[in-house]
C-alpha positions in Angstrom: -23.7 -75.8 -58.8 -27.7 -75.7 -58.4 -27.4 -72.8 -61.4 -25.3 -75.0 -63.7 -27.7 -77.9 -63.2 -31.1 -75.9 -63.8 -29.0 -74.8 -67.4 -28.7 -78.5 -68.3 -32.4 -78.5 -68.0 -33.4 -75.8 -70.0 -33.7 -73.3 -67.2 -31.5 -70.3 -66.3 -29.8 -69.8 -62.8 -30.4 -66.0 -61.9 -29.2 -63.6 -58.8 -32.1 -61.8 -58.6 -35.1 -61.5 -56.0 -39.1 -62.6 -56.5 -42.4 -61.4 -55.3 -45.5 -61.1 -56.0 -47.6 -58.4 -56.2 -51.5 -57.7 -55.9 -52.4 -53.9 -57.2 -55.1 -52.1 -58.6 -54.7 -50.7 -62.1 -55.3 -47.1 -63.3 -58.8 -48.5 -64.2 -59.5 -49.7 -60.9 -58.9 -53.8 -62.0 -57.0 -56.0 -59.5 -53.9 -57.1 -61.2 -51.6 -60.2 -59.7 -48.0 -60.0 -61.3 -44.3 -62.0 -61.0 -42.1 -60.3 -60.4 -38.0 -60.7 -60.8 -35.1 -58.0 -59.1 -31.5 -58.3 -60.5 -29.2 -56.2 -58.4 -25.6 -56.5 -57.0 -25.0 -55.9 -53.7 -26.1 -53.1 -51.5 -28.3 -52.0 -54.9 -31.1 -52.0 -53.3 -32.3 -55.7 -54.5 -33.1 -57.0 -50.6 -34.6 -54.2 -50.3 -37.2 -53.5 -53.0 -38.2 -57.3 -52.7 -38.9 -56.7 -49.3 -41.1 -53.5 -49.3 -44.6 -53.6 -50.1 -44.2 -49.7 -51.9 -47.5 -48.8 -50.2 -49.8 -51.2 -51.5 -51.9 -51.7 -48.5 -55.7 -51.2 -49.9 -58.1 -54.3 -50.0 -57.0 -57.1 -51.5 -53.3 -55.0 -52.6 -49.9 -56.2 -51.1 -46.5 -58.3 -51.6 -45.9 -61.9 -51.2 -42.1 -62.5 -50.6 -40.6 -65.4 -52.5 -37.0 -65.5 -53.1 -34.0 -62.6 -52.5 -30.8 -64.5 -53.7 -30.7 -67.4 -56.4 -33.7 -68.4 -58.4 -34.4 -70.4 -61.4 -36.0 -69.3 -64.1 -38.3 -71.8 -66.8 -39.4 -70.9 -70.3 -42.9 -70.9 -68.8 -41.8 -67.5 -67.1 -42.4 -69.7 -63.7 -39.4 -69.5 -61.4 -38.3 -72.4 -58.9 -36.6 -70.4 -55.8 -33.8 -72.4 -53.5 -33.7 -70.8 -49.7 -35.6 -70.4 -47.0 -33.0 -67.5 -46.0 -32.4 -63.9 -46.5 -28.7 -62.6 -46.6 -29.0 -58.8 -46.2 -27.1 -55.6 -45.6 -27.9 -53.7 -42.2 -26.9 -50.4 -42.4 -29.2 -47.2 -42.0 -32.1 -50.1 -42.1 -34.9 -48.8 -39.6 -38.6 -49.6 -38.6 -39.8 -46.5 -40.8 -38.7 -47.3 -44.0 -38.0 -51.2 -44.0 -40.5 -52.3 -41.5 -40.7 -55.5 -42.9 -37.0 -56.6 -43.4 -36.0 -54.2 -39.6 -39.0 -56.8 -38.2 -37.2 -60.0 -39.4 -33.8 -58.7 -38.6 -34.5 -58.3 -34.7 -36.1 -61.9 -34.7 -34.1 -64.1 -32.4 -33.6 -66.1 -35.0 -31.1 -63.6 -36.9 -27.9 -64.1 -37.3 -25.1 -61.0 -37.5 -22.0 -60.0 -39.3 -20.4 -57.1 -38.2 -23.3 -55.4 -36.4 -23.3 -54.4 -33.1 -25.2 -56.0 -29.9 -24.5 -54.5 -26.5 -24.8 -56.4 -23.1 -28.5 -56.5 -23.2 -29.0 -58.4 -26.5 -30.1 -55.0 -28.5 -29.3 -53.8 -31.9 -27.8 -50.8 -33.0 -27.9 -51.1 -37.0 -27.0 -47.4 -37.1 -24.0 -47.8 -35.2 -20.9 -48.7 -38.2 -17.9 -48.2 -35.7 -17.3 -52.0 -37.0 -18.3 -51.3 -40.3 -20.2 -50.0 -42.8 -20.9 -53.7 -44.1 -23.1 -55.0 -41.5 -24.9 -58.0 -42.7 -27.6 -60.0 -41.0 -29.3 -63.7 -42.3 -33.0 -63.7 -41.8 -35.3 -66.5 -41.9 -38.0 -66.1 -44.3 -40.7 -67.7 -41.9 -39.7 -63.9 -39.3 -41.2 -62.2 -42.7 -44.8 -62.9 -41.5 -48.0 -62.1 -43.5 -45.6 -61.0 -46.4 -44.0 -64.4 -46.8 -45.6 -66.6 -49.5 -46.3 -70.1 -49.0 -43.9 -71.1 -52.0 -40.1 -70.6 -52.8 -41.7 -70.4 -56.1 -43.0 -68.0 -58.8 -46.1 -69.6 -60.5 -46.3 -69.6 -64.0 -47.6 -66.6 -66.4 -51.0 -68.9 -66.7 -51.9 -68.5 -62.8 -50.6 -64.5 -62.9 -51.1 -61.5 -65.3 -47.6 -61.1 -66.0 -44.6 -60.9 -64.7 -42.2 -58.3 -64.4 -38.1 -57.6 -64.3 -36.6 -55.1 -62.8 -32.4 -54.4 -63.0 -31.4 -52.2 -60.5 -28.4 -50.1 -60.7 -26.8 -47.7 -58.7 -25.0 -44.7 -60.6 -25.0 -40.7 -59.6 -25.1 -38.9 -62.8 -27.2 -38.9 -65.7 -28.7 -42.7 -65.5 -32.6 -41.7 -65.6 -34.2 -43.1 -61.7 -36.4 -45.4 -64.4 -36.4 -46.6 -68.2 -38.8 -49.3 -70.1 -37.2 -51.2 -71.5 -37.6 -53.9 -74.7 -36.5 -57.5 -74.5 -33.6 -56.6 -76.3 -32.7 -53.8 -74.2 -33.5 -56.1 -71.4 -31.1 -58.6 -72.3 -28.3 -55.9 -72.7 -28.8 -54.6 -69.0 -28.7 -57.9 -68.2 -25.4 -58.4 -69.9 -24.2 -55.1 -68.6 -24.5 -55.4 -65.1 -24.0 -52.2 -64.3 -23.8 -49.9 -60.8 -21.0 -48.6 -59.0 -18.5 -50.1 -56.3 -19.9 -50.2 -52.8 -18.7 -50.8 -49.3 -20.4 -54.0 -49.6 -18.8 -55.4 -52.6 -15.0 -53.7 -52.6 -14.7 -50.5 -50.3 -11.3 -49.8 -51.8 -13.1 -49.0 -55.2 -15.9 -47.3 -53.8 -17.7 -45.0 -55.9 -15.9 -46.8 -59.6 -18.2 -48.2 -62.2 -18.1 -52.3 -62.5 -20.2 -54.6 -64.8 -21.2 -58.0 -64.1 -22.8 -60.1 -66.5 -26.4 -61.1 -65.5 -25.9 -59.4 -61.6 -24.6 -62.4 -60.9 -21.3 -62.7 -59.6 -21.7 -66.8 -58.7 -22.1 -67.3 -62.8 -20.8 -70.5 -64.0 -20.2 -71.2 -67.8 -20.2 -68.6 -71.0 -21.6 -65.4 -70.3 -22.8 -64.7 -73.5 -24.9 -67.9 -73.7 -26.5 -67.0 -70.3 -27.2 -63.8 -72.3 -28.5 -65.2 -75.0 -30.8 -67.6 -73.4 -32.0 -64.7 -71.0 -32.9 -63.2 -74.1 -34.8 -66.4 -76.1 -37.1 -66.8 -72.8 -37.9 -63.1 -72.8 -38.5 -63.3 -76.8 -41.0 -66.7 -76.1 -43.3 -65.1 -73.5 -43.6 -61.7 -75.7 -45.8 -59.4 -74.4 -46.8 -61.0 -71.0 -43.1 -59.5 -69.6 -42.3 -56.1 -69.1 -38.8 -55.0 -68.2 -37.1 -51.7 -66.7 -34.1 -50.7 -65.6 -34.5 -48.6 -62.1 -31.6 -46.3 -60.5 -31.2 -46.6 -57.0 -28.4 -44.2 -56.7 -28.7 -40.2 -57.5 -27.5 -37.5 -59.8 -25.3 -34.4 -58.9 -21.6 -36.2 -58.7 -18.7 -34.9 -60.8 -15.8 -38.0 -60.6 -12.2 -36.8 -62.3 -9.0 -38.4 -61.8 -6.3 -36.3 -60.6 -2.7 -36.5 -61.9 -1.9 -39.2 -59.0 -4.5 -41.3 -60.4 -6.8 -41.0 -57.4 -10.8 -40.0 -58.0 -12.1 -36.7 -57.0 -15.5 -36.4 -56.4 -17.3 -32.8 -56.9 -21.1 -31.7 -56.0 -22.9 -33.0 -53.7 -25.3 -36.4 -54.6 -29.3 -35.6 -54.4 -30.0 -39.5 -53.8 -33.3 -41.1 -54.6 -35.6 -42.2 -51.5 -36.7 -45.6 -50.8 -39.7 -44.6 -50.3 -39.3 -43.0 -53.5 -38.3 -45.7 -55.6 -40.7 -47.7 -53.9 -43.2 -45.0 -55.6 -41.9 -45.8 -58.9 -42.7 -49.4 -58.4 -45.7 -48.3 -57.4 -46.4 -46.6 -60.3 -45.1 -49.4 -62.4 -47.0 -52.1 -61.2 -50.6 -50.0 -61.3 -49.4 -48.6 -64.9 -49.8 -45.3 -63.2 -46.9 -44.0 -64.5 -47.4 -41.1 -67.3 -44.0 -41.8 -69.9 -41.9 -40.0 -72.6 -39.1 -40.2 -74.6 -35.7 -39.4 -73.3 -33.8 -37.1 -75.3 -30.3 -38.9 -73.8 -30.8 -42.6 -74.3 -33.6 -42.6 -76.6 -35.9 -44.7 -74.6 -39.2 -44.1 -72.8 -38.5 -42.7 -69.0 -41.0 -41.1 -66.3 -42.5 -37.6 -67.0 -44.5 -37.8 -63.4 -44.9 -41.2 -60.7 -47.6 -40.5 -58.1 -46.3 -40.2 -54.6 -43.0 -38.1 -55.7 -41.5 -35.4 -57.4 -39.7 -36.8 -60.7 -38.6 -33.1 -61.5 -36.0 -33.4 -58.5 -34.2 -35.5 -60.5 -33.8 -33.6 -63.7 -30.0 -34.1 -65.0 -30.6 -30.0 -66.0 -31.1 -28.8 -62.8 -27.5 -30.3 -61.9 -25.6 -30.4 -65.2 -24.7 -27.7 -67.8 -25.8 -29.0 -71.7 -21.7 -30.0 -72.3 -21.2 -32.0 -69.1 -24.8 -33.7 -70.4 -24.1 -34.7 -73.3 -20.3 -35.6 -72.3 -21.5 -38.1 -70.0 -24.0 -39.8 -72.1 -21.6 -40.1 -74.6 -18.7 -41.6 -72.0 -21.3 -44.1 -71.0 -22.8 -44.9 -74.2 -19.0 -45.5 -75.5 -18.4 -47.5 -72.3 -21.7 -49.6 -73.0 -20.5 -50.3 -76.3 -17.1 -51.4 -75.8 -18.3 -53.6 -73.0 -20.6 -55.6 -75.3 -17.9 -55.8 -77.8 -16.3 -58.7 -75.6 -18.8 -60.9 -75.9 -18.3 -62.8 -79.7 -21.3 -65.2 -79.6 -23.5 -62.9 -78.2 -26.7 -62.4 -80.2 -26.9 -59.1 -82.3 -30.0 -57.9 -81.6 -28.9 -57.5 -78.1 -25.6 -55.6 -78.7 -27.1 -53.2 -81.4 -29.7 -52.5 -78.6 -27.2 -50.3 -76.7 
């Protein structure tokens, strides 16, 4: 309801999560961006908004804003709505999510299918319930990293602000990709990733697209497309957008004769700490780029902090199965975009 309300008033309801961020650039300048993190569930969207990807030097850190619903203005400023965090609980430990692990074993948290023995203490790696665990936090257990404000300030008061789509797929989907406003507004139509345990665990592992991330979308999905894209097209230059992979390469899926999926190889998944690297590297413009020969758009040739190389599609994939994929997905893409009549052009000849 708030989401169709903040569209009568010239502002788009998004599923995504906001920071902001304080980092030194490549030149040694302290930089204050927005930033925005589309992502359906157990994507990694909590997670990433969360994590202060090991910007700890003076003056450099996160302040937490919003990890659900937020609203998004012309102005690039974005009006948040909770003072809660709904997040998944599995594998989350001290080492890597020190921040959300902190919040979650706050009194005040509340559980979903986690286990709590006698005492009052938390196993989070424990799934004999389930692999869904989920926990609400309260944004005031989130500390230093909280900011003041369920709001994102506008681009006058912040260098820029930055979007982020995060999908999760375990082929050839590059671990990052800039991305134009065009190309923006396309992953935002697509939606893509994979089934998960958290969403449906009887398609586990199957491709889905939802328009905008956003599975609480209320009205035409091509409009919310095509406003996405007019308020990326007004600020111009002072957004950048990319589309990170939170999932892996290596996996072979077939369909057997009984219809059921077969999956082959074994995943080589990417880190958290390692996509937290590639924000990293984002954020401080650290990142040295080049053009994909797949998807024809600019992608990481080396992130300090980690190894890019693991990730080469030719260490796991002959040249056919390559190119096979990429042209599966590209045909996928397409078709996909086809369904939407009103959508504007630029944005389906993008893909």
């Amino acid at each position: 309801m708030a989401m169709w309300e903040a569209k009568q008033r010239g502002m788009l309801g998004l599923h995504a999560g906001a920071k902001l961020i304080r980092a030194r650039d490549k030149n040694g300048a302290l930089k204050q961006y927005g930033m925005l993190l589309f992502g359906l569930t157990a994507t990694g969207k909590t997670t990433h908004t969360c994590h202060n990807h090991g910007l700890t030097g003076k003056n450099q850190g996160i302040k937490i804003i919003q990890d659900d619903v937020v609203m998004l203005r012309k102005d690039g400023s974005v009006l948040g709505t909770e003072r809660g965090f709904y997040i998944k609980t599995d594998s989350l430990n001290p080492d890597v999510q020190p921040i959300l692990y902190h919040a979650a074993t706050s009194p005040n948290a509340i559980f979903e299918n986690v286990l709590v023995d006698y005492l009052g203490d938390v196993d989070f790696q424990d799934e004999i319930l389930t692999g869904n665990g989920r926990c609400i936090i309260q944004s005031s257990d989130l500390g230093e990293h909280m900011a003041g404000s369920v709001n994102l300030p506008d681009l006058s008061e912040v260098d820029g602000l930055i979007i982020a789509f995060i999908t999760r797929r375990n082929t050839v989907m590059p671990l990052a990709s800039k991305l134009s406003h065009a190309q923006a507004a396309a992953a935002f139509m697509l939606g893509e990733s994979i089934e998960t345990s958290g969403s449906d665990p009887r398609r586990e592992g199957e491709s889905v697209c939802v328009v905008g991330d956003n599975p609480f979308m209320m009205g035409n999905p091509a409009l919310e497309g095509n406003i996405f894209f007019d308020i990326l097209m007004g600020l111009e230059d002072k957004v950048r957008c990319y589309l990170l992979n939170t999932g892996g390469i290596g996996e072979i899926r077939e369909t057997s004769p009984e219809g059921s999926k077969i999956l082959k190889r074994a995943v080589t998944r990417v880190q958290i700490p390692e996509m937290a690297a590639i924000i990293k590297g984002i954020i401080s413009d650290t990142i040295e780029w080049e053009k994909d020969r797949n998807f024809g758009i600019e992608i990481p040739r080396a992130v300090p902090g980690m190894d890019i190389e693991t990730y080469d599609s030719r260490k796991f994939y002959s040249t056919i199965e390559i190119e096979n994929m990429v042209k599966n997905l590209k045909k996928e893409r397409r078709e996909y975009m086809m369904r939407f009549e009103n959508l504007n052009p630029q944005i389906k000849q993008s893909v």
